[in-house]
C-alpha positions as CSV (number, residue, x, y, z in Angstrom):
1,X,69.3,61.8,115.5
2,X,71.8,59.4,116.1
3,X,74.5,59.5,112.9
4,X,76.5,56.4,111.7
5,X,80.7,56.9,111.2
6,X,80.9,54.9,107.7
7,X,83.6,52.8,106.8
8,X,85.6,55.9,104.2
9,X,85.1,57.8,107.6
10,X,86.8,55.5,109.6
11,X,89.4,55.3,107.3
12,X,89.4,58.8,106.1
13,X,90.0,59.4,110.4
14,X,93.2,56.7,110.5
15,X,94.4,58.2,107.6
16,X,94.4,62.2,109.2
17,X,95.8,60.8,112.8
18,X,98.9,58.9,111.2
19,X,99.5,61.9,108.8
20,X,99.5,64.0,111.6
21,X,101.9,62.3,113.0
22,X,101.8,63.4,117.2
23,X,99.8,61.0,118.8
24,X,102.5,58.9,119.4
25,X,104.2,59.7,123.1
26,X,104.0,57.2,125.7
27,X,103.9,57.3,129.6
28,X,103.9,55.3,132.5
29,X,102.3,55.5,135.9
30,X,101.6,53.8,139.1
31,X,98.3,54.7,139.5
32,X,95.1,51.9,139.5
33,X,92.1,53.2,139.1
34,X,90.5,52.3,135.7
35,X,90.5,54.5,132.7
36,X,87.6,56.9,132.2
37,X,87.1,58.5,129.3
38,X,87.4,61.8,131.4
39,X,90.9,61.0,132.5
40,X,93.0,63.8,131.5
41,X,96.1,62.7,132.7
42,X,98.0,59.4,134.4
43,X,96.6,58.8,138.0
44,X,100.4,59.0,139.4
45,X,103.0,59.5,136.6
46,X,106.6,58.1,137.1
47,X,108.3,61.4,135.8
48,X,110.1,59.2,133.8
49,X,110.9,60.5,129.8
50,X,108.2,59.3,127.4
51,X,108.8,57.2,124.9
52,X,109.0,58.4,121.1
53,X,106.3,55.5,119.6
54,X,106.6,54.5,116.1
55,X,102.5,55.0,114.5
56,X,101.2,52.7,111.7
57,X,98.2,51.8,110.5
58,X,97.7,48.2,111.5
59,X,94.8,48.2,108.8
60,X,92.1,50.7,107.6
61,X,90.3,51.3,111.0
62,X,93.6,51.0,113.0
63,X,96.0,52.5,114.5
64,X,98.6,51.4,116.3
65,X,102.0,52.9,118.0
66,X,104.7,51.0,119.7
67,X,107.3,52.2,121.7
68,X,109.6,51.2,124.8
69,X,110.1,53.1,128.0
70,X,113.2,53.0,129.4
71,X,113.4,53.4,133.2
72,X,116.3,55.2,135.4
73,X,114.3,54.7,138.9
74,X,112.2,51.8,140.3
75,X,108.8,51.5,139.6
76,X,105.5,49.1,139.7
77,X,104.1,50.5,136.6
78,X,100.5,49.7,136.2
79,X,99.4,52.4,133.8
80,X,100.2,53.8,130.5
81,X,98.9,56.3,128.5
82,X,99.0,58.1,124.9
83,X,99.8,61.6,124.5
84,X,100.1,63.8,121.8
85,X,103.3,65.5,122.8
86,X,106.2,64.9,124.8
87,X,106.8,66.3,127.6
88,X,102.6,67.7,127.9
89,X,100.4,67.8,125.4
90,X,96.4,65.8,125.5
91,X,96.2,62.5,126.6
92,X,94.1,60.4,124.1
93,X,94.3,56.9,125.3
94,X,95.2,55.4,128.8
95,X,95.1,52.1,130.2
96,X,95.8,50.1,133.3
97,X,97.3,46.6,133.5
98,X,98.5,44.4,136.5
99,X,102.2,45.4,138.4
100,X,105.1,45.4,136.4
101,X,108.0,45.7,138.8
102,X,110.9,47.4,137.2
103,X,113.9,48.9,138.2
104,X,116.6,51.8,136.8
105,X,117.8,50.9,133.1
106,X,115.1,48.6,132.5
107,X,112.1,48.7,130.0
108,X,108.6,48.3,128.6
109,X,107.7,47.2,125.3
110,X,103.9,48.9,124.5
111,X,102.0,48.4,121.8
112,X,98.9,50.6,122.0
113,X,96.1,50.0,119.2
114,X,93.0,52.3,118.2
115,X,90.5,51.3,116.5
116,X,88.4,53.6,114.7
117,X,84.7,52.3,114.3
C-alpha cells in the first residue's frame, strides 16, 4: 500500500521543522558530483564556518532558510548543503550549482527552500 501525505500533514510537517528550529546551518563545498539522496555529507567541504540561516515558512508546504557565508580563504564553491547543527550534525538538503569563485572576506547569499508535498 502506497499512502498519501495530505495537505494538514504537509503543513502539520512545516510547522514541527520551523518550531524545531535546527535545520538551519549552511555549508559550502567544492565538490561536483550531483546530489543523491544518500549523500551524507558535502563532496569536499571548504572548512569554512557555517552560516547561522534565518528559517521561515515561505507558505504552508514551505520552508525556507537564508543565510550568507562569509569566506576567509579562496574558494570555487559549487556545492551547498543544509545541516542541522553547526559545526556536525545530519545533512538534510544539499545541492550543486555552477563555480562561484570567491576569495577571503567575501560571501554567499543562499536561500534554500523545502517543499513539503
Amino acid at each position: 500500500m502506497v499512502a498519501v501525505l495530505v495537505e494538514d500533514g504537509e503543513e502539520y510537517i512545516v510547522d514541527a521543522i520551523i518550531a524545531a528550529d535546527v535545520m538551519k546551518f549552511i555549508d559550502t563545498g567544492t565538490g561536483v558530483t550531483a546530489a543523491d539522496k544518500a549523500d551524507t555529507g558535502m563532496e569536499t567541504g571548504t572548512a569554512e564556518t557555517r552560516a547561522t540561516g534565518v528559517m521561515s515558512e515561505a507558505n504552508a508546504q514551505t520552508i525556507q532558510v537564508v543565510g550568507t557565508v562569509t569566506f576567509t580563504g579562496s574558494h570555487a564553491v559549487t556545492e551547498v548543503g543544509l545541516f542541522t547543527h553547526l559545526s556536525a550534525g545530519v545533512l538534510a538538503i544539499r545541492d550543486t550549482f555552477g563555480v562561484i569563485n570567491v576569495v577571503n572576506g567575501n560571501g554567499i547569499q543562499f536561500t534554500i527552500t523545502l517543499e513539503i508535498q
